[in-house]
KELUM-266385 format. One record per residue (C-alpha): residue in one letter; chain; y, x, z. Coordinates in steps of 0.001 Angstrom, whole numbers, plus 500000, padded with zeros to 6 digits. Each point is the difference from the previous one (the first is absolute). Layout:
N
LUMPA   residuo   cadena        Y        X        Z
LUMPA         A        A        Y        X        Z
...
//
This chain:
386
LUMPA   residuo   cadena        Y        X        Z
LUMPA         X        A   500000   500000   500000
LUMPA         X        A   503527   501764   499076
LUMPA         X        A   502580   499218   502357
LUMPA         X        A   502603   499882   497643
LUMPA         X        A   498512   497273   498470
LUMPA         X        A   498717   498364   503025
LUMPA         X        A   500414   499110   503418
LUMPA         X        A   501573   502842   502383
LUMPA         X        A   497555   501954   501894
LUMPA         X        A   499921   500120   503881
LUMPA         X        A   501011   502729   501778
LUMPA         X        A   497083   501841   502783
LUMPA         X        A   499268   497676   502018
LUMPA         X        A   497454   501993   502305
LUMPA         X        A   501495   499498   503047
LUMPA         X        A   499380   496269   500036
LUMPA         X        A   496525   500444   500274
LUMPA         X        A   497477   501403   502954
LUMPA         X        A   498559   502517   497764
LUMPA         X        A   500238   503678   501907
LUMPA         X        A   500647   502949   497523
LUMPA         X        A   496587   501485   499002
LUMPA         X        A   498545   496714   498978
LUMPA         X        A   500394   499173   496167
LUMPA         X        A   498932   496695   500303
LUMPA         X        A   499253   498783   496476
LUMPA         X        A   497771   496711   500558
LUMPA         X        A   502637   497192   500164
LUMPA         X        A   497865   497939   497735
LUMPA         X        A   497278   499830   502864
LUMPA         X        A   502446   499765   503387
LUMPA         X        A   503686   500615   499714
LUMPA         X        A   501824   502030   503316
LUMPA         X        A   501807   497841   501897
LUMPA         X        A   503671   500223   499918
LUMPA         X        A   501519   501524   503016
LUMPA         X        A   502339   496456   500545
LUMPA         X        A   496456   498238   499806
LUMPA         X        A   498755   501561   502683
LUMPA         X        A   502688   499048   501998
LUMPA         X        A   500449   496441   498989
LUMPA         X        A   496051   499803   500809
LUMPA         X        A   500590   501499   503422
LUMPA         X        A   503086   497396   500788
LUMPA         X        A   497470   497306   498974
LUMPA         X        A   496998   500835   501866
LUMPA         X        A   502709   500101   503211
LUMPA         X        A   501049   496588   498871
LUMPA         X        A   496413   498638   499584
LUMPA         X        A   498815   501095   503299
LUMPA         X        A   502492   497696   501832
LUMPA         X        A   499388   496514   498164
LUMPA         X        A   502640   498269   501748
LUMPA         X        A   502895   501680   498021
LUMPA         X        A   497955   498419   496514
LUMPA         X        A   501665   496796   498839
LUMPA         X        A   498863   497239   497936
LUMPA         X        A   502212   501140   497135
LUMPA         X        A   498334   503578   500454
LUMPA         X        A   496527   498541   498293
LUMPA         X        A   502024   500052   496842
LUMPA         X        A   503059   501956   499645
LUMPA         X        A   497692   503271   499480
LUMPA         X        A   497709   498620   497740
LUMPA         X        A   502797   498510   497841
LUMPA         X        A   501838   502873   499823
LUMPA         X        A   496891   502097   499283
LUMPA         X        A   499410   497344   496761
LUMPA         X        A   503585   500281   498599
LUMPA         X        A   499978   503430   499850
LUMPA         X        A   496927   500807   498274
LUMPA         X        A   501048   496822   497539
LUMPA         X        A   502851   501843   498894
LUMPA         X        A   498072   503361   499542
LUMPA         X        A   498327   498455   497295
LUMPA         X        A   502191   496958   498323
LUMPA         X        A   498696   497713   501636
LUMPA         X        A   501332   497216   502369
LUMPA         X        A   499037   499761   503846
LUMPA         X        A   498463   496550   499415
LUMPA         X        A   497528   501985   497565
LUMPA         X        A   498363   501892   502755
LUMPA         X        A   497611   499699   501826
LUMPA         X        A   499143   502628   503362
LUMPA         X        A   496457   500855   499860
LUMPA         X        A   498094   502627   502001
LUMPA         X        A   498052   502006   497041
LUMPA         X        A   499685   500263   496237
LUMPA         X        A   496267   498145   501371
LUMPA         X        A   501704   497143   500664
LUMPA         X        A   502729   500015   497079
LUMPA         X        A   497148   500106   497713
LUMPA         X        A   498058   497130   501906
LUMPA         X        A   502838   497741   499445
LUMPA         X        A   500730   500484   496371
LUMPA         X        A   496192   499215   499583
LUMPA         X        A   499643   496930   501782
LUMPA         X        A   502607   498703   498104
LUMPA         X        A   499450   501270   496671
LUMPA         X        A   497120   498549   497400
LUMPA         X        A   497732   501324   497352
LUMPA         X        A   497279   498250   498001
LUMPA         X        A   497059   500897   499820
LUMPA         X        A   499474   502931   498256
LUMPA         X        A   503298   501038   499405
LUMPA         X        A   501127   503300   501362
LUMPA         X        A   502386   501701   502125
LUMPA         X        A   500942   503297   499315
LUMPA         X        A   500690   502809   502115
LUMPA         X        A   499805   504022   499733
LUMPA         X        A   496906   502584   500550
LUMPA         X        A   500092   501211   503035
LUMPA         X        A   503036   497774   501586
LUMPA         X        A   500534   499306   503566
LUMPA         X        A   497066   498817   501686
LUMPA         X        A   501626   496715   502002
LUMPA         X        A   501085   498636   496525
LUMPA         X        A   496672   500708   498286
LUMPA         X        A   498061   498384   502333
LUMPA         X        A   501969   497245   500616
LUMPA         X        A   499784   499413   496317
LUMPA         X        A   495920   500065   500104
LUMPA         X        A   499950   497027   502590
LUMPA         X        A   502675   498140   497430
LUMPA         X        A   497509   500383   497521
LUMPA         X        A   497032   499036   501479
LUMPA         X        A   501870   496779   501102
LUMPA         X        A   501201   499263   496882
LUMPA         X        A   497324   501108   497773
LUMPA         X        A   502574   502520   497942
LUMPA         X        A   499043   503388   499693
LUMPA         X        A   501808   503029   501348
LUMPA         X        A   501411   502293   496732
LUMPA         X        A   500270   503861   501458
LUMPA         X        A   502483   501945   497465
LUMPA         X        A   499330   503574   498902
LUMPA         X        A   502133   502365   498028
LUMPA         X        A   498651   501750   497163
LUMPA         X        A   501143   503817   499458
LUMPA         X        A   503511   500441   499242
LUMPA         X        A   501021   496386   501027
LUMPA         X        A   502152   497982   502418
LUMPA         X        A   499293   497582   502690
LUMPA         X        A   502444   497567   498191
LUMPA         X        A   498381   500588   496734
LUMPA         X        A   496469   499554   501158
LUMPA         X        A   501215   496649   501743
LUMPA         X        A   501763   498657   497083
LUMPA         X        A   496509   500847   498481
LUMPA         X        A   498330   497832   502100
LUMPA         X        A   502230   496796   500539
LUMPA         X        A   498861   497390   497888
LUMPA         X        A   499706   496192   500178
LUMPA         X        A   496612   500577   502102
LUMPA         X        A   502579   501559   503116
LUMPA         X        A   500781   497800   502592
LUMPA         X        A   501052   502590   502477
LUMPA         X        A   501745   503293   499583
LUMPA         X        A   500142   501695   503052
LUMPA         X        A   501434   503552   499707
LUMPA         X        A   502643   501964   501939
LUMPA         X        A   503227   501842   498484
LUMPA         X        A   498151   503431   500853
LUMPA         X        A   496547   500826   500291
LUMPA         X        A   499539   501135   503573
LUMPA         X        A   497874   502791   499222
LUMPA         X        A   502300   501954   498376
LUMPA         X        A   503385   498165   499390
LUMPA         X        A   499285   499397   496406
LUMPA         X        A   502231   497563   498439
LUMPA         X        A   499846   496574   498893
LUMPA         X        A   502491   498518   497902
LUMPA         X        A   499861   496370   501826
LUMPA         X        A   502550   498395   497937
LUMPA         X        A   498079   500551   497143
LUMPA         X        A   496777   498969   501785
LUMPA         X        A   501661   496461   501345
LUMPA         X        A   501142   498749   496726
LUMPA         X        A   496462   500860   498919
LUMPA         X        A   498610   498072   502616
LUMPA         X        A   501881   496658   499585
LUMPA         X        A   499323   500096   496311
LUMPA         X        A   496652   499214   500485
LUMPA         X        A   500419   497670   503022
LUMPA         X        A   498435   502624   502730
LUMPA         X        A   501559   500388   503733
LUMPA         X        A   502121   503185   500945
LUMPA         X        A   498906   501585   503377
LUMPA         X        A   501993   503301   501003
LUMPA         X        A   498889   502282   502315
LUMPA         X        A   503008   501927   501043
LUMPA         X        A   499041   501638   502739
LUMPA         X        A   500365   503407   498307
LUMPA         X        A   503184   499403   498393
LUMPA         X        A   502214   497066   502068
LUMPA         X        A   502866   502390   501504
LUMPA         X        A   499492   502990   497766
LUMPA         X        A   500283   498435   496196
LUMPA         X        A   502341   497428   499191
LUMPA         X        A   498094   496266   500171
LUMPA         X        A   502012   496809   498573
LUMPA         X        A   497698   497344   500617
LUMPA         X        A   502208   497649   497666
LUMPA         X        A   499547   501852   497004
LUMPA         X        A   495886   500827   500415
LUMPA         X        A   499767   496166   501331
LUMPA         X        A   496437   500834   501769
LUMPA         X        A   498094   497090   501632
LUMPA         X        A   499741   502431   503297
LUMPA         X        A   501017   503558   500786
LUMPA         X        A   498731   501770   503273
LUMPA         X        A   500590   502918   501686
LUMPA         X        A   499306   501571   503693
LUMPA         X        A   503474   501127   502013
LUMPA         X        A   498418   503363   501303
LUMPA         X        A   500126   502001   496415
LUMPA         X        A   503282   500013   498435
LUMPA         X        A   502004   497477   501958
LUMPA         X        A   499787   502588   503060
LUMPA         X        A   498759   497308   501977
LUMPA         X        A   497442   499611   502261
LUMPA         X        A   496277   498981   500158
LUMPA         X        A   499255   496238   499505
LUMPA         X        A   503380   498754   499237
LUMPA         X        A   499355   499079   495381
LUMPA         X        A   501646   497694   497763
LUMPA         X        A   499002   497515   497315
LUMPA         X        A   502088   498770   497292
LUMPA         X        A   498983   496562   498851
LUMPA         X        A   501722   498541   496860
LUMPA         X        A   501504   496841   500321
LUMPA         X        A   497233   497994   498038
LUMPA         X        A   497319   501406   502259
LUMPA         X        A   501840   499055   503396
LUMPA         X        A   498530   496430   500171
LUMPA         X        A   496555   501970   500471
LUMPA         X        A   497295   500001   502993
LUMPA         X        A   500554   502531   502917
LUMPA         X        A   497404   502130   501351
LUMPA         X        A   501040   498977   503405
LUMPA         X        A   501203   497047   501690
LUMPA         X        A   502288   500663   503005
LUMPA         X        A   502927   498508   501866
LUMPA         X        A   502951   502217   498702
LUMPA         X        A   499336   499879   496453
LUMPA         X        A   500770   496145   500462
LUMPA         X        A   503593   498353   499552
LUMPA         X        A   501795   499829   502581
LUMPA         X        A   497713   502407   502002
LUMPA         X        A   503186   501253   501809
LUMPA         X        A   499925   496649   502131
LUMPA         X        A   498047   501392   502584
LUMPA         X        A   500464   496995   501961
LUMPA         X        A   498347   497972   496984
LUMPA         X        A   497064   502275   498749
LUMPA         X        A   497629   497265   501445
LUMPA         X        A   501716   497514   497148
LUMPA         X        A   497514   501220   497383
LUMPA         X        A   501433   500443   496589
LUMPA         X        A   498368   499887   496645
LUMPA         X        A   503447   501678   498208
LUMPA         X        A   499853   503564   500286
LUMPA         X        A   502852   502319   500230
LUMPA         X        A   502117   500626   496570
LUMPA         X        A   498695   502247   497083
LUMPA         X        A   497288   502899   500376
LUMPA         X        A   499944   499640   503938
LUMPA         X        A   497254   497766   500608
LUMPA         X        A   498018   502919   498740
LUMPA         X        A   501140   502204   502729
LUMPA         X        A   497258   501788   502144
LUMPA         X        A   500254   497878   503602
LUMPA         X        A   501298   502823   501667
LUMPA         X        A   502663   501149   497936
LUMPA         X        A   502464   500103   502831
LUMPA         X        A   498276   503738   501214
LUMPA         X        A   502703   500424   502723
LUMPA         X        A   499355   503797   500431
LUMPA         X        A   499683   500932   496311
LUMPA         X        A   502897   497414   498322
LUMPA         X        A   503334   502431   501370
LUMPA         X        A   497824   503242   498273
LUMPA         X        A   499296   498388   497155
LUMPA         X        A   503682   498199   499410
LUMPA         X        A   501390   503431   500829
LUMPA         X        A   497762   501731   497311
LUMPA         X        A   501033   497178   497079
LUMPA         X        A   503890   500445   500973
LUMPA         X        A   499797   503606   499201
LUMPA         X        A   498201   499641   496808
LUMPA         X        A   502878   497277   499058
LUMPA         X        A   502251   502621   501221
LUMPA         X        A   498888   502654   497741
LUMPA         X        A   498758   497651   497097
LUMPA         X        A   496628   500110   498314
LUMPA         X        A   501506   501550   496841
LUMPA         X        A   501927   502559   501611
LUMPA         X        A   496373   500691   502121
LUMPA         X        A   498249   500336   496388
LUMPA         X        A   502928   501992   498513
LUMPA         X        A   498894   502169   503196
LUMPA         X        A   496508   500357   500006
LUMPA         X        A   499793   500699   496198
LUMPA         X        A   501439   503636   499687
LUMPA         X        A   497914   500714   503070
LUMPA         X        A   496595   498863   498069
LUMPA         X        A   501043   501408   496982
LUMPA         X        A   500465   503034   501532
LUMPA         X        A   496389   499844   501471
LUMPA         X        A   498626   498974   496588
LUMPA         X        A   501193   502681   498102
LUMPA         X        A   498671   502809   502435
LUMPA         X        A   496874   498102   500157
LUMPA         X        A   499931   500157   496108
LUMPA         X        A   501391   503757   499588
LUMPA         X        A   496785   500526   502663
LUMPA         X        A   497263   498454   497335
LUMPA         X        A   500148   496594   502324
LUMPA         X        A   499698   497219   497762
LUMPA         X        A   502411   496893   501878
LUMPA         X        A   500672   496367   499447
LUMPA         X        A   502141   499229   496880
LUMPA         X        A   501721   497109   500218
LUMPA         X        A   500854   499913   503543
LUMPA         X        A   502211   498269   502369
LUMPA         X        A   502438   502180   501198
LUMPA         X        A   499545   499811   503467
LUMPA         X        A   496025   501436   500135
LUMPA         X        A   497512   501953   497619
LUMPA         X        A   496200   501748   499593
LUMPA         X        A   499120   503122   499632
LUMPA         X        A   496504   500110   498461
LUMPA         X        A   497632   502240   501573
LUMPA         X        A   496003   500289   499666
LUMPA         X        A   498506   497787   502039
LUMPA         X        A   498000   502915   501188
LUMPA         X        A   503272   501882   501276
LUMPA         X        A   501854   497133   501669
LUMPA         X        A   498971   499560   503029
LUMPA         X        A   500464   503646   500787
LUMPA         X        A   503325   499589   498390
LUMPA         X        A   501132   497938   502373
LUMPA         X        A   498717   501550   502666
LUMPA         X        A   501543   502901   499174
LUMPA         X        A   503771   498284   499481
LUMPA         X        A   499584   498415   503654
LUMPA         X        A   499208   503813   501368
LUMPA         X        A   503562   501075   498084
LUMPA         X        A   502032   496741   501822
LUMPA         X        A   499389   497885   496502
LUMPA         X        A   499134   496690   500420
LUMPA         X        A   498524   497948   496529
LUMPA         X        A   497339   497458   499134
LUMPA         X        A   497190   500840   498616
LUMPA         X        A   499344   496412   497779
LUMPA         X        A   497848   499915   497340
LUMPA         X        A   499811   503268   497318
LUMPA         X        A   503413   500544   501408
LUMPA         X        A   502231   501526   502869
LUMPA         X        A   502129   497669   500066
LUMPA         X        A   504135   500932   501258
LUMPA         X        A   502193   498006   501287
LUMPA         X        A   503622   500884   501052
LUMPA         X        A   502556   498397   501298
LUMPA         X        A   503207   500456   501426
LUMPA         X        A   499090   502398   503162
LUMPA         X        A   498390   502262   496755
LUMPA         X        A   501514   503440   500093
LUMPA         X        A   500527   502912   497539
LUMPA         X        A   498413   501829   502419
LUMPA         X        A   497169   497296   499988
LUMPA         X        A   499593   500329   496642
LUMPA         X        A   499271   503937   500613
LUMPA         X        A   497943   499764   502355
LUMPA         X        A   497923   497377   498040
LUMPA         X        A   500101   502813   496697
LUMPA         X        A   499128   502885   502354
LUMPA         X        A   497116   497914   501721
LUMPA         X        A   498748   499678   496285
LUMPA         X        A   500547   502868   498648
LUMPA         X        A   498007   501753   503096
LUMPA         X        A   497270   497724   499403
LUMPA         X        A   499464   500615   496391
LUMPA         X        A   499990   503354   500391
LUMPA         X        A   497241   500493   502446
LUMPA         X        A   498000   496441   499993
//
């Protein structure tokens, strides 16, 4: 990404992480650092939590609210559009019980995806009686051609991500959703690899659902997701039925006046305990920073940095992923050599993840040039004498 042409990039931003110096810690795309003002909004809330009678009725909500608004706007969306779920898991499990396929038609998704999507897609198909379509690229092409490929009439379901989570290779999903609504099929996003590093409008790829866990890029932390439900899907069945996803729900003194109506737009598909007292401030905290900084200006960050990577990985005989996100890449390595290649980068302070036929890297904004050194250094060592 040129900056000239682009979004400005951030400056260092090291300091607002916990990350000591010796640690290169280049495995965002498995569990990002926590942000130093995190920490301390999770501290202030665990103080809060542990004397109850400071919590008032209005408290059950204003968190949670907030928490949906700002992760709307990340990603074009509105905050009636989301829906606060605990895992990609249970994402998934919604957009299946309320999507439909006859029987068989297909639903696509990618060799070797993320294992909560593929298997929530087997149970969809043994209910329905469609048949689960597994995309594979052929030498020398892309994960959007090979889709593209695939998508016919026969699709009811595409279910890909905007970057393969192996190895950040790209998808072009714009392409990919006007693909899948001219033949009728569903679009299901998993953007857990992406949401807060790549730019996401949600009104111009018009999915059905798009998913994504808070603990990757949002900077968030464990068990706090989000699920964006387009408007024609909101009228759907929830997994769950509990009291606060219910209109009206803030009526404490009225919960026992059962309600059919549920509460407006995508919350009725809220997990029951969305309100997470002591997680809501850390992850609220984490989503005003990234609005703060931007996702573009995050992207317009991260990109030199894998570039960077990529191109001593390449100058070192390391084949890498091509396209890419700009926010994470693989380095290929036998299969043979990368366990002890990874072993080896923890010994030097270098923290990856091993996924797939790939080391997979992952920056992000507490990435250093001296990071990046120590990464190179780590390598080079190991190629000389593994």
């Amino acid at each position: 990404m040129n900056a000239s042409a682009g979004p400005t990039p951030l400056p260092p931003a090291r300091e607002l992480f916990d990350v000591p110096e010796g640690i290169a810690y280049f495995n965002t795309a498995s569990l990002a650092p926590t942000l130093r003002s995190g920490l301390t909004a999770g501290g202030a809330a665990l103080q809060w939590r542990a004397q109850p009678w400071r919590i008032q009725a209005a408290d059950w909500f204003t968190g949670a609210e907030r928490r949906r608004e700002l992760f709307a706007a990340l990603i074009g969306a509105a905050a009636d559009d989301v829906a606060l779920v605990p895992a990609t898991s249970y994402g998934m499990a919604v957009a299946a019980a309320n999507l439909s396929a006859a029987a068989g038609s297909r639903v696509l998704v990618l060799a070797d995806e993320y294992p909560s999507g593929v298997y929530t897609w087997w149970r969809f198909a043994e209910a329905t009686g469609a048949r689960v379509l597994t995309v594979r690229r052929e030498p020398g092409q892309s994960w959007t051609e090979a889709v593209l490929a695939a998508v016919d009439e026969r699709v009811a379901v595409v279910s890909v991500p905007q970057v393969h989570w192996t190895d950040g290779a790209l998808l072009d999903l714009d392409t990919i959703a006007r693909a899948a609504r001219s033949v009728g099929a569903a679009l299901v996003i998993d953007a857990s690899q992406s949401a807060g590093a790549m730019p996401l409008d949600v009104g111009a790829l018009r999915p059905d659902f798009l998913v994504t866990v808070g603990y990757k890029w949002l900077l968030g932390p464990f068990g706090l997701g989000y699920l964006y439900v387009a408007p024609a899907r909101q009228e759907g069945r929830p997994l769950e039925e509990n009291w606060i996803l219910r209109a009206d729900a803030e009526d404490f003194a009225r919960l026992i006046d059962y309600r059919s109506n549920y509460a407006p737009g995508a919350r009725r598909f809220d997990v029951g305990q969305r309100t997470a007292f002591e997680l809501t401030p850390m992850a609220v905290t984490a989503l005003e920073q990234l609005s703060q900084w931007t996702v573009p200006r995050i992207a317009a960050t991260l990109a030199p940095i894998t570039d960077h990577i990529a191109a001593a990985a390449r100058t070192r005989g390391l084949p890498v992923t091509d396209p890419r996100g700009p926010h994470m890449l693989g380095i290929t390595v036998p299969r043979n050599l990368q366990k002890r290649l990874v072993e080896a980068l923890q010994q030097a302070g270098v923290f990856t993840g091993p996924r797939g036929n790939a080391i997979r890297i992952s920056p992000h904004l507490h990435t250093t040039d001296q990071d990046i050194t120590q990464l190179l250094t780590a390598l080079d060592t190991f190629l000389e004498t593994g």
